[in-house]
Backbone as numpy.savetxt, mean C-alpha at the origin, in Angstrom:
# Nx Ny Nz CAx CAy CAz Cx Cy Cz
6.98 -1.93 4.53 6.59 -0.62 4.05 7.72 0.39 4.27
8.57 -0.21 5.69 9.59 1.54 5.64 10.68 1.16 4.23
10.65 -0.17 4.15 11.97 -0.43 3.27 11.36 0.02 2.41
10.22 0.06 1.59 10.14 0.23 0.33 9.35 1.65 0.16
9.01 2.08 0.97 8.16 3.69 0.91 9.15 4.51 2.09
9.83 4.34 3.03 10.32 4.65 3.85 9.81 5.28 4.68
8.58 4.59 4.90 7.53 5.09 6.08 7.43 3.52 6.90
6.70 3.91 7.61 6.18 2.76 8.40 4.66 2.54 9.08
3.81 1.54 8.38 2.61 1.76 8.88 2.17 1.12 9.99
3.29 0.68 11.02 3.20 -0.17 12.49 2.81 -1.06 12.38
2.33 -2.25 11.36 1.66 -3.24 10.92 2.35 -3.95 12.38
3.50 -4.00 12.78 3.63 -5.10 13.87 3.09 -4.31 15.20
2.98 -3.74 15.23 1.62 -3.01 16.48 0.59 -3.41 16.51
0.37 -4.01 15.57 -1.26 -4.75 16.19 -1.29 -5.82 16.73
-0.21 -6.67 16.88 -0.33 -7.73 17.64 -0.72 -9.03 16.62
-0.94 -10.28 17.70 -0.97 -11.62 17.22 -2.01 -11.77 16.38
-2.08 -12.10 14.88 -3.08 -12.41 14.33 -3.89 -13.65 14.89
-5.33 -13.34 15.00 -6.35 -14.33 15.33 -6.99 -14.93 15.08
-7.55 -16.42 14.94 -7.77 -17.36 13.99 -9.42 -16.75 13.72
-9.42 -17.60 12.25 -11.02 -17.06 11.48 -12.38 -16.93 12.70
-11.97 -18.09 13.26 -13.48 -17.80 14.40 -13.65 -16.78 15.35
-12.69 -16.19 15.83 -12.59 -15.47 16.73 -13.53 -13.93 16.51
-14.17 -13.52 16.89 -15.02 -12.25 16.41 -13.96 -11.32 16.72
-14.12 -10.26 15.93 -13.13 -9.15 15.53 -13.54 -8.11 16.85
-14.70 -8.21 17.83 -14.98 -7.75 18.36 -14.80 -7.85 19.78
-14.13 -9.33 19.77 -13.48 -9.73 21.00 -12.31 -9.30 21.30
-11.43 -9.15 20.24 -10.25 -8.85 20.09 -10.36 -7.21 20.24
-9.82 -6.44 21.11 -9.33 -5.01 21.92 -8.61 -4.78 21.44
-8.41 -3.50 20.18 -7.26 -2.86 19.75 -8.03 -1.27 19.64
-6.72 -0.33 19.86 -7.00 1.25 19.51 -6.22 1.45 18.93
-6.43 2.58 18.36 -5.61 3.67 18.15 -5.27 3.08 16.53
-3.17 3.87 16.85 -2.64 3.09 15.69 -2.60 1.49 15.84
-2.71 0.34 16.71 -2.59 -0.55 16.55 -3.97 -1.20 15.61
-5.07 -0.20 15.93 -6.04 -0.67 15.37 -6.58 -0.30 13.48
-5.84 0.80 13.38 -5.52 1.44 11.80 -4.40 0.48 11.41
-3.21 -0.15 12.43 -2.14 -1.20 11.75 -2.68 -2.35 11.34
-3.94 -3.01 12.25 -4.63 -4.45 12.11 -5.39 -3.72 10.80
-6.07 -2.99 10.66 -6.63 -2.68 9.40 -5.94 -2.72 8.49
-5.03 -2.06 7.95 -4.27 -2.18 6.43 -3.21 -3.53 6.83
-3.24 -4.20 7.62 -2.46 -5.73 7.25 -3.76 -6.81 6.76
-4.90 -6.53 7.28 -5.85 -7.51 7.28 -6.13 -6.74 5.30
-6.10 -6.00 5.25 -6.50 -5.49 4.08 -5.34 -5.43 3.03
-4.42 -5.83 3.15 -2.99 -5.67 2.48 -3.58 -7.43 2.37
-3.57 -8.25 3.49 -3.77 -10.16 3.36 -4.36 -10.41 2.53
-5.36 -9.81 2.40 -7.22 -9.47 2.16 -6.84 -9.78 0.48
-6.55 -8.27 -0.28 -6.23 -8.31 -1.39 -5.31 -8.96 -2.10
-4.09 -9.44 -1.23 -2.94 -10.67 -1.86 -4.03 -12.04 -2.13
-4.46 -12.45 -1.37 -5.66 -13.82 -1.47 -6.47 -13.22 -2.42
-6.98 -12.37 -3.02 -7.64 -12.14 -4.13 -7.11 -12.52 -5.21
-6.10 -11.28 -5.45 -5.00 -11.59 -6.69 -4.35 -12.85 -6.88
-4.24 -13.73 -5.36 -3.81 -15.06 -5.93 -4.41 -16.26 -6.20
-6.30 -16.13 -6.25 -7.10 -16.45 -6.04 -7.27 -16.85 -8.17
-6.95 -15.27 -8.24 -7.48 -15.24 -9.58 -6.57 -16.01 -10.73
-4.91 -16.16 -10.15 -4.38 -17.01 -10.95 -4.76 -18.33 -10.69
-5.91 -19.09 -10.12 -5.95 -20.12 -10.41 -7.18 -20.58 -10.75
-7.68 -19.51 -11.19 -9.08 -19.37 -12.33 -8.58 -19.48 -13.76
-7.20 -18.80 -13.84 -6.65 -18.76 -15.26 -7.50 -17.31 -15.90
-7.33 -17.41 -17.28 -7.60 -16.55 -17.59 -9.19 -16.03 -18.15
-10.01 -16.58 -17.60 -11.02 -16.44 -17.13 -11.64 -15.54 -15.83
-10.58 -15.31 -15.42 -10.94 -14.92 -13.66 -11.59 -13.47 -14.17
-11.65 -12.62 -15.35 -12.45 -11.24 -15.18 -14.03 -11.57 -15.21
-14.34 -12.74 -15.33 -15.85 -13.54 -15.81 -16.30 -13.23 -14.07
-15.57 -13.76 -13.60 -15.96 -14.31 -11.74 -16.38 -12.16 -11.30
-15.60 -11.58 -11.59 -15.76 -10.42 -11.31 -16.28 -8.87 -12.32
-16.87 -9.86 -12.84 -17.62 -9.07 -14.22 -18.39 -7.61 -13.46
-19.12 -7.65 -12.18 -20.07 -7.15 -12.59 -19.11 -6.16 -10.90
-18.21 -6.58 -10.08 -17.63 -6.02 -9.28 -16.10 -6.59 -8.77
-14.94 -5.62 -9.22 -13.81 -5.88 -8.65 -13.51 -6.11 -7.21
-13.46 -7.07 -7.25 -13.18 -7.70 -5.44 -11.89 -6.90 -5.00
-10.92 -6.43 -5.32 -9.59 -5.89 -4.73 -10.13 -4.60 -4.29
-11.00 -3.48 -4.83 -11.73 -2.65 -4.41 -11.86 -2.30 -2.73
-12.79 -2.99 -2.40 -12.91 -2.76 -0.92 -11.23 -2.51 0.06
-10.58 -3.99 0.27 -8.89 -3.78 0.84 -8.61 -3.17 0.04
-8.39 -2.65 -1.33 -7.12 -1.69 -1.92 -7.41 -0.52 -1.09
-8.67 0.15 -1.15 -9.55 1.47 -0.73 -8.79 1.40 0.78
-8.77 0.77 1.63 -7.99 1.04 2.92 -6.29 1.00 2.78
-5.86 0.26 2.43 -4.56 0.06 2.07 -3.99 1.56 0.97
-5.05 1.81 0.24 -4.56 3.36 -0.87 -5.03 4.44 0.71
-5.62 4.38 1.86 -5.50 5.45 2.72 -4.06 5.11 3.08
-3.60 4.50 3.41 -2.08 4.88 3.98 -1.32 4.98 2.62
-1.08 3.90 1.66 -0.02 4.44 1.26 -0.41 6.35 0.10
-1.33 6.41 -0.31 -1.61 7.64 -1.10 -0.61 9.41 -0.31
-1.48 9.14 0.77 0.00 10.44 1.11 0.92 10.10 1.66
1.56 9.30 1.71 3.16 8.78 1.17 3.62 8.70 0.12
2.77 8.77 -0.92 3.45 9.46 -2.63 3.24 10.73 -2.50
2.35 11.26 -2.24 1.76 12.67 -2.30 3.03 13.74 -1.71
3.70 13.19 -0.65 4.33 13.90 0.82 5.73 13.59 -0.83
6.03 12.44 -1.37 7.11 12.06 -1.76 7.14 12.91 -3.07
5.99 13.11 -4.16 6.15 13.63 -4.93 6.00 15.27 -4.97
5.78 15.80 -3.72 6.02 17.36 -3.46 7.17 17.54 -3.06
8.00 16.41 -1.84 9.51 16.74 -1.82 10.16 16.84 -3.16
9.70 15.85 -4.18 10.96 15.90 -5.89 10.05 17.33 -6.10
8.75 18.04 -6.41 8.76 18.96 -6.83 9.47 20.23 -6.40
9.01 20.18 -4.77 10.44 21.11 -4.03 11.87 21.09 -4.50
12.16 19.91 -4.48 13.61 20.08 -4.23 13.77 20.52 -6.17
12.80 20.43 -6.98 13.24 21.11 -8.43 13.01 22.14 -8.48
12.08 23.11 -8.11 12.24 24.21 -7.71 13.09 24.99 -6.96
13.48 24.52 -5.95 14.88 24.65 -5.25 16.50 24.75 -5.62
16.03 23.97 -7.38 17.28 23.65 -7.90 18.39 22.39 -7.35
18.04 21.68 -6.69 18.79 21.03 -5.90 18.74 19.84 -6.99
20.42 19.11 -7.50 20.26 18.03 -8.07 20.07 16.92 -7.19
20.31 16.04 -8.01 19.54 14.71 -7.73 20.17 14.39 -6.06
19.93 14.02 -5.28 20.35 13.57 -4.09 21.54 12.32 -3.84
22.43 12.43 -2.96 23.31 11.44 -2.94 21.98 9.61 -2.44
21.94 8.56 -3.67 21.28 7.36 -3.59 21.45 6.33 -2.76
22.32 6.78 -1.93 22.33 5.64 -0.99 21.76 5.39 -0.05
20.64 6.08 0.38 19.51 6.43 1.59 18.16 5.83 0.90
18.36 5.74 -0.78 16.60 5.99 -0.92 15.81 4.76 -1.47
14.83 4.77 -1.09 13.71 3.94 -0.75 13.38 3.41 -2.61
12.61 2.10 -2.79 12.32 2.07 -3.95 10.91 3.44 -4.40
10.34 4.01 -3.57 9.51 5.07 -3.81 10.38 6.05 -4.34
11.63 6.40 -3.74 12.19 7.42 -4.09 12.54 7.84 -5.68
12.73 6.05 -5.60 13.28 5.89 -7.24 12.38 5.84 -8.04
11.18 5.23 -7.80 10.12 5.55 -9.06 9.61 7.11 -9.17
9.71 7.84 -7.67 9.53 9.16 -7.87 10.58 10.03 -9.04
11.90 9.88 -8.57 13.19 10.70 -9.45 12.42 10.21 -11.02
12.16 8.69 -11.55 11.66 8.40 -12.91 10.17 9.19 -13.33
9.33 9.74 -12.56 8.19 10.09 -13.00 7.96 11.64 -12.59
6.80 11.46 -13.01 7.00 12.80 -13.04 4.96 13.40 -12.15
4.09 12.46 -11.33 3.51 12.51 -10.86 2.16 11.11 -10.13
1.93 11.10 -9.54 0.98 10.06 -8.68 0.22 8.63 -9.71
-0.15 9.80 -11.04 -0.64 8.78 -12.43 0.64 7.57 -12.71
1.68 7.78 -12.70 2.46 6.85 -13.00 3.67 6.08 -12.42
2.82 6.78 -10.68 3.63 5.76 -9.62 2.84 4.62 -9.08
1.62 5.00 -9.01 0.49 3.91 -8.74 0.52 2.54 -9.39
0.40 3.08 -10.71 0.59 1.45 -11.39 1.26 0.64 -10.80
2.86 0.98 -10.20 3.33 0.02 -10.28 3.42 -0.30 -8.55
3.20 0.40 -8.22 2.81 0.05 -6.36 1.39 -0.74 -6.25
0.25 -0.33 -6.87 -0.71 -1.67 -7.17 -0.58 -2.61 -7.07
1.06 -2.84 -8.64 0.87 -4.21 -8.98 0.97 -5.21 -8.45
């Protein structure tokens, strides 16, 4: 996440992932380690969906006709990354108001760059979704 948003959501702060049996309730986490185990388990969560569905073929909108399974993990995973575009696309509006050209590129994040190409949140999402 810092490489590509240039944030960091501590995902390695939560510690050793724990096998399926283990109750989530045994396992002792706070704080940020426990918001980090959340959006990795929910970042896992939704990759096993999406790769679930390429091997339905192209059929797989049938299996989820009546409810999108990525829904639930995206919804935690869009709390962290959403104001990290938000924070990113008020710095490009600042700094155009400001007048300030484009920034020297050797610092910036792939967010940075879909930010400089767009021009608001509608058409950075798509491709951080995908």
């Amino acid at each position: 996440m810092e490489f590509l948003f240039g944030n960091c959501v501590h995902s390695l702060s939560a510690g050793l992932p724990y096998p399926y049996n283990v109750a989530p309730a045994a396992i002792p986490t706070t704080g940020k380690a426990k918001a980090a185990d959340d959006f990795a388990r929910a970042f896992a969560e939704a990759q096993l969906i999406i790769s679930l569905r390429s091997h339905k073929g192209w059929i797989w909108p049938l299996f989820e006709i009546f409810k999108d399974d990525t829904t639930a993990p995206m919804r935690i995973v869009n709390l962290f990354i959403d104001p990290i575009l938000k924070e990113a696309i008020a710095k490009k509006q600042s700094a155009k108001v400001g007048g300030e050209k484009n920034v020297d590129t050797d610092d910036k994040t792939l967010l940075d760059h879909l930010v400089q190409m767009t021009t608001g949140m509608e058409q950075v999402l798509p491709y951080i979704n995908s």
